[in-house]
C-alpha positions in Angstrom: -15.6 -14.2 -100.3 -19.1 -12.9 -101.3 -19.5 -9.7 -103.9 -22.6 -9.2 -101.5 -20.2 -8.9 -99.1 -18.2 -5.9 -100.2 -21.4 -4.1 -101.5 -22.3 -3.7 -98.3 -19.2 -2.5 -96.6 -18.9 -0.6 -99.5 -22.6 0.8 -98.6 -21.8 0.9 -94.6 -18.0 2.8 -95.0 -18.1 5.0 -98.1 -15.4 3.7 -99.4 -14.5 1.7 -102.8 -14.4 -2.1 -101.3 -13.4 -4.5 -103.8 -13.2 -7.7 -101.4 -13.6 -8.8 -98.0 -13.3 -11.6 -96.0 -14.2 -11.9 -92.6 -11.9 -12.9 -90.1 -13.6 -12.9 -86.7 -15.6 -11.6 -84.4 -15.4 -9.8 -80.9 -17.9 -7.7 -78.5 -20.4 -7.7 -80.7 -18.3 -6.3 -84.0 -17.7 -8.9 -87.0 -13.9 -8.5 -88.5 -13.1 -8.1 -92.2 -10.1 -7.6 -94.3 -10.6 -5.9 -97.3 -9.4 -4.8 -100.0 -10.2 -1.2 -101.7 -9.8 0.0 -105.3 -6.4 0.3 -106.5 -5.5 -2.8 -104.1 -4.8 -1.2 -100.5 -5.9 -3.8 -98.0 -7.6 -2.6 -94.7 -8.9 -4.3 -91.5 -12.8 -3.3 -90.8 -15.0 -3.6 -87.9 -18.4 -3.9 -88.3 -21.9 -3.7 -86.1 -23.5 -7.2 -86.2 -26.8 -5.5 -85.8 -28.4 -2.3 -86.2 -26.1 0.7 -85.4 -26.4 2.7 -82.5 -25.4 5.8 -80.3 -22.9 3.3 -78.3 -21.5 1.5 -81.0 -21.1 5.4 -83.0 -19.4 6.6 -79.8 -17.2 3.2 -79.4 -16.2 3.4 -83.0 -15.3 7.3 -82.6 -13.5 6.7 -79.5 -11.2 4.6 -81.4 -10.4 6.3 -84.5 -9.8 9.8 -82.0 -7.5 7.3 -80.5 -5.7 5.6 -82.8 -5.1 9.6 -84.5 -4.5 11.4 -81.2 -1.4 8.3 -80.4 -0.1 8.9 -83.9 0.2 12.9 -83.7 3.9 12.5 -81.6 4.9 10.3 -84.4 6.5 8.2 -81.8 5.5 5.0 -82.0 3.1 3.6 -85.1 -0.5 3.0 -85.1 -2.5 2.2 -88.0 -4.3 4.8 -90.6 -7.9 5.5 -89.4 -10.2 5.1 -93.0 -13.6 5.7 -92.3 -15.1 5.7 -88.5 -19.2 5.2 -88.8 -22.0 4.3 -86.9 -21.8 0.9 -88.2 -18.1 0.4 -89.3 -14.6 1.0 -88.6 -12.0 0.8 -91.4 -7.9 0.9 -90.8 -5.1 0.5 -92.2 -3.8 -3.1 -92.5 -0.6 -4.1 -90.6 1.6 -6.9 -91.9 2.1 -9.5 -89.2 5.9 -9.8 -88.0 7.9 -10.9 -85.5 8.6 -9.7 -81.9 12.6 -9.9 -81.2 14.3 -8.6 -78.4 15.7 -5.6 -80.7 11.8 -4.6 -81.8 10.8 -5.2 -78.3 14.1 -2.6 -77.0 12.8 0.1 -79.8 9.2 -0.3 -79.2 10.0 0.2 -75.4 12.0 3.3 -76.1 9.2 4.7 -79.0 6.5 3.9 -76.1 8.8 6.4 -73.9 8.4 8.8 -76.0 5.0 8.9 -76.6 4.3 9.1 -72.7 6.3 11.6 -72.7 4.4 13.6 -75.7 1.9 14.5 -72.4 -1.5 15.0 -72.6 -3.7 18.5 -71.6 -4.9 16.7 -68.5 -6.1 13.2 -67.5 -8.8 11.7 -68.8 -10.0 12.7 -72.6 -12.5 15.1 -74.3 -14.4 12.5 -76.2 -16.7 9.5 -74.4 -14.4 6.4 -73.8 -14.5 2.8 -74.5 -12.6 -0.3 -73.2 -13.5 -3.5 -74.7 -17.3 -3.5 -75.1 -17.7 -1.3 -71.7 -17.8 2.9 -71.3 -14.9 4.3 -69.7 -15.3 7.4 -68.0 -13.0 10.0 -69.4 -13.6 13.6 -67.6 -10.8 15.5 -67.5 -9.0 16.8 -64.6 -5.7 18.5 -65.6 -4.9 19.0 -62.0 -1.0 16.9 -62.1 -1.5 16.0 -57.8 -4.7 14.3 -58.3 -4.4 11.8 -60.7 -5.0 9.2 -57.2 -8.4 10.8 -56.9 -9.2 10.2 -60.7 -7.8 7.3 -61.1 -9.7 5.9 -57.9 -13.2 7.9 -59.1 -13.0 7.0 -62.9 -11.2 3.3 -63.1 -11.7 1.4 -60.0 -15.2 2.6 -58.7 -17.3 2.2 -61.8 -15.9 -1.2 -62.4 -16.2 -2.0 -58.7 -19.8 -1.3 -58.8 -20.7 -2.8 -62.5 -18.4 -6.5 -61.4 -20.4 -6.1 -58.1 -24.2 -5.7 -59.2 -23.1 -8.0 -62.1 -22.2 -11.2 -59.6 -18.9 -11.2 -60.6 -17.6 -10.3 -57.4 -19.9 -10.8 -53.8 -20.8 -8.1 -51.3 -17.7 -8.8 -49.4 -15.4 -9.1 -52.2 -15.2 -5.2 -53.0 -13.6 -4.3 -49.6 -9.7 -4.7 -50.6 -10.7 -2.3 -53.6 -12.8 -0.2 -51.4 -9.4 -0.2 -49.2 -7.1 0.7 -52.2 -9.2 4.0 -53.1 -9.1 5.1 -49.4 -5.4 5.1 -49.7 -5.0 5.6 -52.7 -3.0 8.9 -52.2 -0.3 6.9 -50.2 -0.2 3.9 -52.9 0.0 5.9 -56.1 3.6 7.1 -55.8 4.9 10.9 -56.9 3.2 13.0 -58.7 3.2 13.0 -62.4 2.3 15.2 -65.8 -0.3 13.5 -67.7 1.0 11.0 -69.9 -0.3 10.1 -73.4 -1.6 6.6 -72.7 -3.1 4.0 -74.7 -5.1 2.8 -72.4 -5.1 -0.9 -73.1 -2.2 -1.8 -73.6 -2.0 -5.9 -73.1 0.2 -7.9 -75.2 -2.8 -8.4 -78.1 -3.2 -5.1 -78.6 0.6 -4.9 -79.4 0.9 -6.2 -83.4 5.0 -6.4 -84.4 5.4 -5.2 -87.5 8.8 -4.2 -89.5 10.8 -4.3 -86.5 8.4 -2.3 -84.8 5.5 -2.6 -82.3 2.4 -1.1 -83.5 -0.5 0.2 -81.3 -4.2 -1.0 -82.2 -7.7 -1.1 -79.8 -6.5 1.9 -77.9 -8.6 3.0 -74.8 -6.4 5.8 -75.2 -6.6 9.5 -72.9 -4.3 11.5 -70.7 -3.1 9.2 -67.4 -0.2 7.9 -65.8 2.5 6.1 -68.1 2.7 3.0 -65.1 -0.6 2.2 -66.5 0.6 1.0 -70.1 3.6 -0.7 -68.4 1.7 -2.9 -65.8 -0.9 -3.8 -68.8 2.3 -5.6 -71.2 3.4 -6.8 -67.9 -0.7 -8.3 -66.9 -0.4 -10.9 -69.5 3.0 -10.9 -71.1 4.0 -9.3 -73.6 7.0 -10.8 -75.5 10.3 -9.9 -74.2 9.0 -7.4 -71.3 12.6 -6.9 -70.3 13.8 -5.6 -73.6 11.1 -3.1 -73.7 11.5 -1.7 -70.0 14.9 -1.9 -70.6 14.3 0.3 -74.2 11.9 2.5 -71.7 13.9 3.3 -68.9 16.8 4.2 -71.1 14.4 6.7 -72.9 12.8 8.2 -69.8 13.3 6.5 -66.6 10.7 5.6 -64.2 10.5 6.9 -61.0 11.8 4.8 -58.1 9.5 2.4 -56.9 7.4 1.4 -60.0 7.8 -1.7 -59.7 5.6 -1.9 -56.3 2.8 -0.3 -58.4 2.4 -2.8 -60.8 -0.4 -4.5 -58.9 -2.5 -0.8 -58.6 -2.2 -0.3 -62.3 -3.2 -3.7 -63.1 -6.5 -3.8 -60.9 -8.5 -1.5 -62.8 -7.8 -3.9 -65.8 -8.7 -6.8 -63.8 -12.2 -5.3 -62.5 -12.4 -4.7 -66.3 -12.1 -8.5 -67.2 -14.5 -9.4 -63.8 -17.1 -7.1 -65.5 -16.9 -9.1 -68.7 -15.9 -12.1 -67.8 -17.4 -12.8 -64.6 -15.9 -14.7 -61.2 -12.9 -16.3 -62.8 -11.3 -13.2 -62.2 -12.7 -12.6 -58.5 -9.2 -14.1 -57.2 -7.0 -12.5 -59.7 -9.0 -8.9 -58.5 -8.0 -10.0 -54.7 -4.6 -10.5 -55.1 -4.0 -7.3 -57.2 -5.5 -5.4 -54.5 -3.9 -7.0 -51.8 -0.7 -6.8 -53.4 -1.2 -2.7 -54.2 -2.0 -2.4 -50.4 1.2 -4.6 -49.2 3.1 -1.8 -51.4 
């Protein structure tokens, strides 16, 4: 641990650091943990280089967020600090353990705050997922979440994994057939839903008995999405928590069919980021969506 070190978060966060460590590093953001006068310790992301309007905006998108989840007081997300241009500082979570009755409550608290609703789909500030922008315009119309959720997750991605070389010329045309029937694939109509956005097992920390949220990508959408992301990469005990879930607020009859719909926009995600290794897994989720 360097003293230089926390003089300059200190500098960066406006806040009274009186240690850090660093712990990491991820899309371009070192990770610290710190610990502030009178001995509250806090997790910290910081720019690597010089700030800038992107990493402002993806900092900002996070702590609006991390607050916005919180306001239903259903299920826990950390305390939002300081959000910079150059540093983000929350609240630090003490690592636990995922059993199978954490995994029931968080399923029933993640109900909940679905059900909390949002003023439309989409969010009123810029969004983030990962290192990449996420297109949040609103549209509070309930019938046409399809529409949005084909124009604002799966065509941007499409395009960016496509002029990236992630996926070829011909590889976009099971996608390219998802959107075009999109209306018929995405099941009845529902409210918005107060999403987080990402919601794959990582971004899931067990705590107390509880799961907490963190790295929200988090605006108004449909509450399949945050289902078919624990389900994308497996989140511990899945059962228990759909099981905690559809005791809360059940899901409407045929969820399980969409699964493969909600997952592709994450997939096209990873393709952008990742590159071809994810060209099959992109295929199959949109063949699958279409077969539903």
């Amino acid at each position: 641990m360097s003293p230089g070190t926390a003089s300059q978060l200190a500098r960066l966060t406006g806040l009274a650091v009186r240690e850090a460590r660093q712990v990491g590093s991820q899309h371009g953001y070192q990770h610290y943990m710190i610990t502030l006068a009178g001995g509250r310790r806090a997790f910290a992301k910081v720019v690597t280089g010089a700030a800038s309007e992107v990493t402002a905006a993806a900092f900002a998108a996070e702590a609006n967020g991390l607050r916005w989840l919180g306001e239903p007081g259903a299920v826990p997300v950390p305390e939002v600090f300081t959000a910079g241009p150059a540093a983000l500082v929350i609240s630090m979570i003490t690592p636990g353990q995922a059993t199978p009755d954490a995994a029931f409550r968080f399923g029933a608290e993640l109900a909940r705050l679905h059900a909390a609703g949002a003023d439309s789909f989409g969010a009123p500030w810029p969004g983030f997922i990962a290192s990449l922008p996420l297109d949040n315009t609103q549209q509070s119309q309930q019938s046409q979440w399809p529409d949005w959720y084909a124009s604002r997750r799966l065509l941007p991605y499409l395009r960016l994994a496509t002029d990236s070389g992630a996926l070829g010329p011909q590889d976009g045309r099971l996608t390219e057939a998802v959107m075009d029937r999109i209306g018929a694939l995405a099941g009845p109509a529902e409210p918005p839903s107060r999403i987080h956005g990402d919601c794959w097992a990582g971004n899931v920390l067990w705590s107390g008995g509880r799961g907490w949220l963190i790295d929200p990508a988090a605006h108004g959408g449909h509450r399949e999405t945050d289902l078919a992301m624990l389900a994308l990469f497996g989140a511990p005990h899945l059962d228990r928590i759909m099981a905690g879930y559809n005791d809360t607020v059940p899901l409407a009859a045929g969820w399980r069919s969409r699964v493969p719909l909600h997952q592709l926009h994450p997939l096209l995600v990873h393709a952008c980021l990742f590159g071809a290794s994810y060209r099959d897994a992109v295929q199959s989720a949109a063949r699958a969506a279409l077969a539903s």
